[in-house]
N, C-alpha and C positions, 0 to 999 in steps of 0.2 A: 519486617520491611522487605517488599520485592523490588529488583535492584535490577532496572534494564534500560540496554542501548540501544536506540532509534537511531535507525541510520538513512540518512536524508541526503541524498544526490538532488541537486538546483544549479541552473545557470542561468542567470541574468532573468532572477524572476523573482527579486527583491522585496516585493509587495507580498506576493506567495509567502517567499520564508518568513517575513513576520508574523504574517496570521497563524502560520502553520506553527512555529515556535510559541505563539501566544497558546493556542488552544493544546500544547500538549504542555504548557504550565498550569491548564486549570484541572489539570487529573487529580482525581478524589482518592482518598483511601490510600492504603499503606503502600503504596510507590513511589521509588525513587529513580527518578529517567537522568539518564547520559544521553545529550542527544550530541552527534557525529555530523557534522557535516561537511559534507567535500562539495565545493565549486569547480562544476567541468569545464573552468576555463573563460568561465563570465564574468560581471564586475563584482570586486572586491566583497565577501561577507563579510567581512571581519565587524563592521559599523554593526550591522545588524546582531551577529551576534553577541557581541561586547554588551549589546545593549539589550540583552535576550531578559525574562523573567530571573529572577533573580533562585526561584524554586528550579531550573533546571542550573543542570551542572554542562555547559555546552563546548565541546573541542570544534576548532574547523580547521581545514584544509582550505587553502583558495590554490588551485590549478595553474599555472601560465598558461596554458595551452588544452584545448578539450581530450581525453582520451574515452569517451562514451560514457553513456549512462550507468551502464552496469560494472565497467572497470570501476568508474567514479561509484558505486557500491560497495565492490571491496575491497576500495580504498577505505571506505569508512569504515568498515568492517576491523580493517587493522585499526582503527581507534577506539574500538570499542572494548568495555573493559569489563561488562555486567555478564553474567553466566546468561541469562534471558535475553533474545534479542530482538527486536521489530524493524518495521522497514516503514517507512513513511514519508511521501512523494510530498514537497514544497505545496501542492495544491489540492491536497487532501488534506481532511481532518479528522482531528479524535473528538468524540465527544464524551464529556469529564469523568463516566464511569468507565471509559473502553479496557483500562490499562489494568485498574484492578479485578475488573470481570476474567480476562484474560488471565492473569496471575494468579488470582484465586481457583480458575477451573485447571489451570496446568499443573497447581500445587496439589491438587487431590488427585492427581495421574503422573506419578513419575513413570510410568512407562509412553508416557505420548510424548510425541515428538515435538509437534502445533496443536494449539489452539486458534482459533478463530472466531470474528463475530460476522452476523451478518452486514451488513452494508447498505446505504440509503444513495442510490442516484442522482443526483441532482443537478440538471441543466442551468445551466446562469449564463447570464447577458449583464455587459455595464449596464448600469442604473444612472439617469437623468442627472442625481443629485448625486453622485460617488456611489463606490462599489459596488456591490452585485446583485442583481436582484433576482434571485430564483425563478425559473419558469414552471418549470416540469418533473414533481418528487416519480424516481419508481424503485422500489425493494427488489433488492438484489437477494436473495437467499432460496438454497437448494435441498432438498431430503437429501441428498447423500451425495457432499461433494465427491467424496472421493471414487464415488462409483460413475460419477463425471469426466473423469478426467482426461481415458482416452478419444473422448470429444472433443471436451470445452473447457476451456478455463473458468472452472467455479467461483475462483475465490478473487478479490480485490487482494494487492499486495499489504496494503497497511490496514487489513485485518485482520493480520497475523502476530503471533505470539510464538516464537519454539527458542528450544533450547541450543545453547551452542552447540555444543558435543553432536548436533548435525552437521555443523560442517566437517566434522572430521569422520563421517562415515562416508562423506558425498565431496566433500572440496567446497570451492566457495560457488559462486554467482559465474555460470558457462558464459563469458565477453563474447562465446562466437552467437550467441542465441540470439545478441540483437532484443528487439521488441519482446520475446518471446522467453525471457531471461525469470521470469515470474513461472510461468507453468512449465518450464522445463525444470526448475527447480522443485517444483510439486512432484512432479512426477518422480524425479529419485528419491524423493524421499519417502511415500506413500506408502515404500515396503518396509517401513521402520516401525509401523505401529497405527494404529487407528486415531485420531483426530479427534479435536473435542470442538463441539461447536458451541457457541452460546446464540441461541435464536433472538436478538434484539438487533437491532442496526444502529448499532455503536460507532461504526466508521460511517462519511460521508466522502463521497466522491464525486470532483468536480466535472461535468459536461460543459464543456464551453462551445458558445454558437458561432463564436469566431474560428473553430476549428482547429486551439490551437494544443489540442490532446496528440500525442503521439499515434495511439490508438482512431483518432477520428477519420485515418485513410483508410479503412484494412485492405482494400485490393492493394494498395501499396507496396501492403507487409508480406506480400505473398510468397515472395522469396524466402524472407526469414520465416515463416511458416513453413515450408517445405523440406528447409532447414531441420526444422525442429518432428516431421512425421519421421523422416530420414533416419533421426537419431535414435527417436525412442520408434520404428517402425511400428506405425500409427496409420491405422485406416487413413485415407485420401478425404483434408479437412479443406472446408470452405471458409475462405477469411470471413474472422465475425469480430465483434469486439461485446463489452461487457452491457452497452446500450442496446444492443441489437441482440443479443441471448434474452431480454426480457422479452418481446416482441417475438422471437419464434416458435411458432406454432408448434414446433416439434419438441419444447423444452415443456410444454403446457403442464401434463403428469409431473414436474422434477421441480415445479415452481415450490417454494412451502412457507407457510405464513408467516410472519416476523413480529416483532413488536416494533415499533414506531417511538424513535425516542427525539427526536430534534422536531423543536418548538417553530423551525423556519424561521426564524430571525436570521436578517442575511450580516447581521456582524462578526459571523465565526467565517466569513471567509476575506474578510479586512476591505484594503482599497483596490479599486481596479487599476 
């Protein structure tokens, strides 16, 4: 049995964390999730998760007051208790092989650090009649993330799989990164060993039309990107985000084929 902690930062996005607790209850195959969750200071979890599947084993934290995203991370992080750890945002999903795909290619490399799968895009808009209804699928996945990196952030955060004993070569999750708290953690890690990818689009990630992704301003982020060239000194980067790398012409060579595993049935992402 592989034995790992999901750790899920949500605030006042209630609807989110059930679907997203529902759909990492229906992981197939020999795994057992710890899912962590800290509330940054929004309304109460506790209801939802008291009332989580009964196949996860769920801790939460609920906040008084926000302290960020990424604190709210490794907040979770001190709750987690499984050698294996993932990260998994309230409005992404697994779909029901992700967890043992991951676990099975991490266990035939004890020398890798992550694994990874690839990732399914997918823009949603409310739906007339409740929840969401899909507009626009596009595959996320790269020949060689890691040879990406001082570009672009390759990888979606919750299609990840690594071991703990990263954090104690690298610390935990950098709170000054801001938005950028995902690829700046890639980045230290990269010198620990080679990656394992599984080429399927096992994770799905939400694009919302209402714009209400972090990611959906990047001139915004621009600061916290500069931030982040400063640290790891990084060619002079142009705000993108993980929609807008499918779409660029200069990623065309670095695109690489996937498999397609979600049926598009919009109930793996619950009510709007």
């Amino acid at each position: 049995m592989f034995h790992i902690s999901v750790l899920v930062a949500t605030r006042n996005r209630l609807a989110h964390l059930r679907a997203c607790l529902q759909a990492l209850a229906q992981q197939r195959g020999p795994v057992a999730l710890q899912v962590c969750v800290v509330n940054d200071g929004g309304a109460s979890v506790a209801e939802v998760c008291r009332n989580a599947d009964r196949r996860l084993s769920v801790r939460w934290l609920d906040l008084p007051q926000a302290v960020g995203q990424v604190a709210a991370r490794n907040l979770a992080l001190t709750l987690a208790e499984a050698e294996w750890l993932a990260v998994c945002d309230d409005d992404d999903r697994w779909l029901p092989d992700h967890a043992a795909a991951l676990a099975e290619a991490l266990a035939r490399r004890p020398d890798c650090p992550l694994a990874f799968t690839d990732a399914e895009l997918v823009q949603l808009q409310p739906a007339p009649q409740g929840g969401w209804q899909p507009l626009v699928r596009r595959v996320f996945a790269w020949r060689d993330a890691q040879g990406l990196l001082q570009r672009y952030n390759p990888l979606v955060p919750a299609s990840w799989l690594y071991r703990r004993q990263v954090h104690g070569h690298v610390g935990g999750f950098d709170e000054a990164m801001s938005h950028y708290w995902d690829w700046d953690f890639l980045l230290r890690i990269q010198t620990l060993g080679d990656w394992v990818r599984i080429p399927a689009c096992l994770t799905l990630y939400g694009v919302y039309t209402d714009g209400a992704n972090q990611s959906a301003h990047p001139a915004q982020m621009a600061p916290a990107l500069a931030q982040l060239v400063r640290k790891h000194r990084l060619a002079a980067l142009a705000p993108s985000n993980f929609w807008r790398m499918c779409e660029d012409p200069a990623l065309a060579t670095e695109r690489s084929p996937s498999q397609r595993v979600w049926d598009g049935h919009p109930a793996v992402w619950g009510e709007a």
